[in-house]
N, C-alpha and C positions, 0 to 999 in steps of 0.2 A: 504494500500500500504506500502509494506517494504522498506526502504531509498534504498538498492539496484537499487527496482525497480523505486526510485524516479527518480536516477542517468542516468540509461536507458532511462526512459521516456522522460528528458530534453534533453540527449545525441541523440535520434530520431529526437524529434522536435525542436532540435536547434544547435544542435553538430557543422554544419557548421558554423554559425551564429557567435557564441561564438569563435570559434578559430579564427575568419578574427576579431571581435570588438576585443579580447585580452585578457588577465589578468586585468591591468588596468582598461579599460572600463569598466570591467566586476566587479569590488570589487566599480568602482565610481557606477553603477548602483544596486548594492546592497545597498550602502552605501544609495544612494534616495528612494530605499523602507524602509530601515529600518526606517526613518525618516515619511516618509506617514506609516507604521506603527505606530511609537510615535504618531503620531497624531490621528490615531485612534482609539487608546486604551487611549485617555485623551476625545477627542470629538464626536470619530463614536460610531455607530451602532456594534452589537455584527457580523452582517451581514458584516458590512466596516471591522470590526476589522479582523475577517477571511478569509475575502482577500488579506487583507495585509501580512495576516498572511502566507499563502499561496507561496505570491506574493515572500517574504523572503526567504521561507525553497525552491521555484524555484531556486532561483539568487544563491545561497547557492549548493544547486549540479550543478549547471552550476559551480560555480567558483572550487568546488571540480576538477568534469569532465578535466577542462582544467589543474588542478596543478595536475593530474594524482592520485588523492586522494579518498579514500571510505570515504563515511560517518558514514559507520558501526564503520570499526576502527577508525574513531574520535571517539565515542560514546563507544567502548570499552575505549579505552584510558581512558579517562572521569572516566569512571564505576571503574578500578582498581586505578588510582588516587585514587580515593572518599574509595575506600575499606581498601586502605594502610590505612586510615588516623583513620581507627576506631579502 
């Protein structure tokens, strides 16, 4: 799956959802997976870890979705950073 289409998929199955909880709600509940992440990848399963993991890169285009942002161009962004720098 291309983040595109991560964006979409969350924007389907939660699009309402997400804009009535908020921005706020929305970066405090990222903020809770990121955390059961940490804890995954010190005490879970490669199984737990990957949902967590998962659970993240979700909450992550949801909050994109709502501050009207691609994730592509974060990741480009990123890319040409890193390129200036060599």
């Amino acid at each position: 799956m291309q983040l595109i289409e991560a964006q979409k998929l969350m924007s389907d199955l939660y699009g309402d959802a997400d804009r009535e909880r908020g921005i706020s709600a929305t970066v405090a509940w990222l903020c809770e997976e990121v955390g059961e992440l940490a804890q995954a990848v010190r005490k879970g399963t490669k199984e737990q870890q990957l949902h967590e993991l998962g659970d993240v890169l979700a909450w992550v285009a949801s909050l994109a979705n709502q501050l009207g942002l691609s994730l592509d161009d974060a990741l480009e962004r990123y890319e040409r950073e890193n390129e200036q720098r060599k």
